[in-house]
C-alpha positions, 0 to 999 in steps of 0.5 A, a space after each residue: 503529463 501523457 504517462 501521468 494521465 495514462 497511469 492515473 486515470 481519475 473517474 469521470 463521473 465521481 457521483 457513482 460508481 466505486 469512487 462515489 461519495 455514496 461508496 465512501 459514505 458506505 465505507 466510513 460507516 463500515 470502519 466506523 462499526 469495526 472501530 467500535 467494535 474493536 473497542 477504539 477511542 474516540 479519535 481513533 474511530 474518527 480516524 478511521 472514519 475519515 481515513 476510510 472515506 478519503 481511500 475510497 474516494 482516492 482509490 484510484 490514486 495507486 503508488 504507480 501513480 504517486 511515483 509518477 506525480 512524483 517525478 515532475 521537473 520541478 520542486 514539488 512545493 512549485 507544482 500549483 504555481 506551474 499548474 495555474 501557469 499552464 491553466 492560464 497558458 491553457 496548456 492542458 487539456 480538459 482531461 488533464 486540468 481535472 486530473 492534476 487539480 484533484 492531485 494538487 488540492 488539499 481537500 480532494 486526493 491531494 491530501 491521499 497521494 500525500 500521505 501514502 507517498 510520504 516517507 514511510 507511507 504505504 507507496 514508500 519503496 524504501 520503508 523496510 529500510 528506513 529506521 524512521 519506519 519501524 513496524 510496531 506489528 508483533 514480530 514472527 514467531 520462529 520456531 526451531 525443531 532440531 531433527 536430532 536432540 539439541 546438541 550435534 551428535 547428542 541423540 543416539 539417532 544421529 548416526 542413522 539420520 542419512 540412511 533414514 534420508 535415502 530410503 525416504 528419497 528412494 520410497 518417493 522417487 518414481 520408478 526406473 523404466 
C-alpha cells in the first residue's frame, strides 16, 4: 500500500489545479471544438468530450500506478470487498482511504485506471504483441532507393561503388598528426 501511495499520489485538493473540474471543463470544450472541426459524428465528439474530461481529472493515474494498483494480493474483482474490510478494520490512513477509494469507484478514476490497463489499453506492455491489438493507423511507408540500378551488377557504376566509398571516407576523416 506504501509503494502504491508513493507512485499514485492523487491530488489533494481536487477543486483547482491541473486535476480540477475547472481544467477538465477547459479540456472537454477543446476536444469538443477539434471534433467539430474535424468533422466527427455525434457520438464521436461526445466521446471525446467525456474521454477528455475523464484524463483530465485522472491524469495522475500514470501506467506506473495502474501496474501497481494491478499487483494487489487478490482477484481484482475482490478489491472493494478488501477495501471496505480494512475501512471497517480502519486499517488505512486518511491518505490511503482517499486514494484507493478514487481507484475503486467506477465514477472517479476508477473507471480511467480501467481502461488504460485493460488489454490493449494505453498501460498494455504487451499490446504490440497482441493480435486483438491491431493498429488501425496507416502503416509507414518504406522506401527503397537502390544505390546502383535494381538488379546487382546492373548499373555500369557498380564496379566504382567501393572506390567512390574510400575517397568519400578519406575526404571526411580528420587529419593525421
Amino acid at each position: 500500500m506504501a509503494e502504491f501511495q508513493v507512485v499514485c499520489k492523487p491530488p489533494r485538493n481536487s477543486s483547482v489545479g491541473p486535476f480540477s473540474k475547472a481544467s477538465a471543463d477547459l479540456a472537454a470544450k477543446e476536444a469538443v471544438r477539434f471534433a467539430t472541426r474535424d468533422g466527427a459524428t455525434d457520438f464521436q465528439i461526445e466521446l471525446s468530450e467525456r474521454m477528455a474530461h475523464l484524463a483530465t481529472i485522472c491524469g495522475w493515474a500514470t501506467c506506473e500506478c495502474v501496474e501497481i494498483a494491478q499487483q494487489v494480493p487478490v482477484s481484482l474483482d475482490s478489491v472493494t470487498a478488501c477495501y471496505s474490510e480494512g475501512v471497517l478494520r480502519d486499517d488505512f490512513t486518511d491518505d490511503q482511504r482517499r486514494t484507493v477509494s478514487e481507484l475503486i469507484r467506477g465514477n472517479a478514476c476508477g473507471e480511467w485506471m480501467g481502461r488504460i490497463g485493460a488489454e490493449c489499453g494505453d498501460c498494455d506492455r504487451y499490446k504490440e504483441e497482441r493480435p486483438a491489438c491491431a493498429n488501425f493507423s496507416v502503416p509507414t511507408i518504406r522506401i527503397f532507393i537502390p544505390l546502383a540500378g535494381s538488379r546487382p551488377g546492373s548499373s555500369p557504376f557498380a564496379p566504382l561503388l567501393p572506390l567512390l566509398l574510400t575517397l568519400l571516407a578519406a575526404a571526411v576523416a580528420p587529419p593525421r598528426a
